[in-house]
N, C-alpha and C positions, 0 to 999 in steps of 0.2 A: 607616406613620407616619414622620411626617420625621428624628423622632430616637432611632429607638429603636436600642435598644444603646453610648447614649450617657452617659456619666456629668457634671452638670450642678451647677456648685458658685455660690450665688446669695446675695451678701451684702447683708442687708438686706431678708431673705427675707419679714420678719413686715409690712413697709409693704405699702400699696397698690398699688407697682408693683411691687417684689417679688415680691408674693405672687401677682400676675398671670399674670407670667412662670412662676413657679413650676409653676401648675395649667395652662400651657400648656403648658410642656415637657414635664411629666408625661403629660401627655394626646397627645402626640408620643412618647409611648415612652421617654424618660430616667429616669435614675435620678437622682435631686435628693436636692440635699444642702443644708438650708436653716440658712442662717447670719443669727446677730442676735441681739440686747440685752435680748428680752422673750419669755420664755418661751410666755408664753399665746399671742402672735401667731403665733409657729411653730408652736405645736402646731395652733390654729386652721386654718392652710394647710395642714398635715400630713395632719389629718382630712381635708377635702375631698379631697386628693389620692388618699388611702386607701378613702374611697368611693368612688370613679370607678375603681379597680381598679389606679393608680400605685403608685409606692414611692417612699417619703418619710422622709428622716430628721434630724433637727434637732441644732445646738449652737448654743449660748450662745457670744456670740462677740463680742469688741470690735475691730472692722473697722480700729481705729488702732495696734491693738498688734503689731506686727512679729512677735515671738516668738510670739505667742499662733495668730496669722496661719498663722506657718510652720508650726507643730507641727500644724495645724486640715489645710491640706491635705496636709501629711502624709499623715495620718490617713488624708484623701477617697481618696488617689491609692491607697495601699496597699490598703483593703478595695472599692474599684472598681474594681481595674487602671489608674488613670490618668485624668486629669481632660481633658475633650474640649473645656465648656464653662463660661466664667465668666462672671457679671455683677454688677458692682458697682451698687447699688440703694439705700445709703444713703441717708436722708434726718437733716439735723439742721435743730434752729432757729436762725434766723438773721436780722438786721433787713435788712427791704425799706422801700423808701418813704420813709427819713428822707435829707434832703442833705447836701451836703459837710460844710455850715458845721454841722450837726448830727451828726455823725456821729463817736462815738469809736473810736480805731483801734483797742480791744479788737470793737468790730462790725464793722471791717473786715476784720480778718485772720482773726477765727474760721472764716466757711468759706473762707476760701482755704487756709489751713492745714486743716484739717480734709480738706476735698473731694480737695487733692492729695497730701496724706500717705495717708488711706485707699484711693485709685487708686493710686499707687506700691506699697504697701506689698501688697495682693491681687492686682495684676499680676506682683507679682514673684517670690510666693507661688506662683502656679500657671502662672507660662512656664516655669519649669524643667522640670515635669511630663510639658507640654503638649511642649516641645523633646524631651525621652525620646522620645517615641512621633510627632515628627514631624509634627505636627498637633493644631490646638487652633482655638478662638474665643476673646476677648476682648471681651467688652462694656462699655463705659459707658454713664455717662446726665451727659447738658448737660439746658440752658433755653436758652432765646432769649435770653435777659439775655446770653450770648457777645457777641451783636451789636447788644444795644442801645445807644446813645449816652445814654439815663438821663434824666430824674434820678431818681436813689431807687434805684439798683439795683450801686454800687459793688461791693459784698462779691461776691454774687451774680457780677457781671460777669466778675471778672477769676477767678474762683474754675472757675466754667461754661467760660470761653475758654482756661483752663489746663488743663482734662480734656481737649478739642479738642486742645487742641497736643502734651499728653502721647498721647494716641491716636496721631494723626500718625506723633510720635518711636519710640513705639512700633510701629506698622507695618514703621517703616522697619528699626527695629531686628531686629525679629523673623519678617521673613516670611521671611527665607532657612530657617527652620528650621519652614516649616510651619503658622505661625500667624497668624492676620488678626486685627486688631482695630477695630472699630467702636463709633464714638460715635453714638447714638439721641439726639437733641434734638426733646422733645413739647413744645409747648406747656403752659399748664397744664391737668390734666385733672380738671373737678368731679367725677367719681366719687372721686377721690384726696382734695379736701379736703372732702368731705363724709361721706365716715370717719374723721373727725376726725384725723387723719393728720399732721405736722408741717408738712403743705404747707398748712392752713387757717389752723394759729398765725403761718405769713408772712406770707398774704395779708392777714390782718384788722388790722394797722395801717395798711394801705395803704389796703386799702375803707375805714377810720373815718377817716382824714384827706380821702378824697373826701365822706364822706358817706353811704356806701352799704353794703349790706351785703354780706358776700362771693360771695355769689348773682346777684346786682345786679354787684357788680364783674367776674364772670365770662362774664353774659349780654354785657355791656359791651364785654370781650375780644373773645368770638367774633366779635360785628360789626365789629370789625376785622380778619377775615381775610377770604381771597379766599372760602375756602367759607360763611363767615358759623356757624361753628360750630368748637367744639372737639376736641382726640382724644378717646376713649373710651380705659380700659383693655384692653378688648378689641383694638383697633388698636394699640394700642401692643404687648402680647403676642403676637400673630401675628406682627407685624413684628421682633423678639427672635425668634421660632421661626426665620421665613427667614431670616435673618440671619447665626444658630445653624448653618441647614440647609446639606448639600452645594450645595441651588440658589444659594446666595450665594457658594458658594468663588469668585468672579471679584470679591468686595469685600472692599476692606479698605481702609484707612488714610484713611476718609472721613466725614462727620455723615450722617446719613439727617435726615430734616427732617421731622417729626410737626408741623409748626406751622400746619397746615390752611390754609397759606400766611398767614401772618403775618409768616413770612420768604420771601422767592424768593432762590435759588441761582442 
């Protein structure tokens, strides 16, 4: 197993990517430690994980509270020995689709503020840990919004290309002590808002201003990549595994690119 004897701290555990990651690392052998806002969602990933013969354990946890944050992996590092593996998995709601000239700046700054206070804030949480023992992973997650030119995708934009950069500075920062950070940029992925997820409550003002329905606006997407199709969850949690895994220690301070070529690097 790629990760086993690994202890695995995943905020934002109860969403759909989350919770992906979650049953993947588990299923690698780690010990996860599932963090977020809605109890029934973690417990939900908890079970699965419990039946497939993992160990899974949950808190209720607000991913923006410093204090709460710090205390939280405390916690992980002392009854784990030490935290190997993080990934920030957040999801909040947030407006897509509206323009400039429509756009108030309580909508724009919510996820920029949001997206980079709760990266700072769980990065900073578990590099001290991860520095003890000389070794660690950092994950994030972006969108393609980083590098779109727009329009409709302000907030989104600079909030995504700020995780990017904070990654980066963080590589740079941190890898003399052992620790690699990478940012995972998927495209969007319909098993995510098709469980009704906060990543459907974004897209459906954008599909209702085309027209379409978020179904419709997705099929839409994929014909726009090179492969003519979107990520799966599946793809995306595997790729979090290796990532995670000693086969990736040669990466760090870089986006992996999930966008089924929607982007080229």
């Amino acid at each position: 197993m790629l990760l086993e004897n690994q202890s695995a701290l995943i905020y934002g555990a109860g969403g759909a990517i989350g919770g992906a990651v979650a049953r993947a690392f588990a299923r690698e052998g780690a010990r996860v430690f599932l963090a977020g806002r809605t109890q029934a969602r973690l417990d939900a990933v908890a079970a699965d994980i419990h039946a497939s013969g993992g160990h899974a354990e949950t808190a209720l946890l607000d991913a923006l509270d410093a204090t709460a944050v710090e205390r939280h992996a405390d916690d992980v590092a002392q009854r784990a020995g030490g935290i190997d593996i993080a990934l920030n998995a957040i999801g909040v709601a947030h407006v897509q689709g509206t323009p400039l000239a429509e756009l108030s700046l309580a909508d724009f700054e919510h996820p920029v503020a949001t997206y980079t206070r709760s990266n700072f804030v769980t990065a900073k949480a578990v590099a001290r840990h991860m520095a003890a023992k000389g070794s660690g992973v950092i994950l994030t997650l972006s969108t393609p919004g980083a590098r779109l030119p727009g329009p409709g995708y302000l907030g989104n934009c600079v909030a995504s290309a700020a995780v990017e950069a904070m990654s980066r500075h963080l590589a740079g920062e941190l890898g003399a002590q052992g620790i690699r950070v990478v940012c995972i940029r998927p495209h969007a992925i319909p098993e995510a808002a098709a469980m009704g997820s906060h990543t459907r409550d974004v897209f459906r003002p954008m599909a209702e201003r085309a027209g379409l329905s978020v179904e419709e606006m997705l099929a839409g997407a994929a014909g726009g990549t090179l492969l003519k199709r979107l990520p799966t969850l599946d793809q995306f949690a595997n790729t979090a595994v290796f990532l995670a895994s000693k086969h990736a220690g040669a990466i760090t301070g870089t986006v992996a690119n999930l966008s089924c070529g929607f982007l080229v690097d």
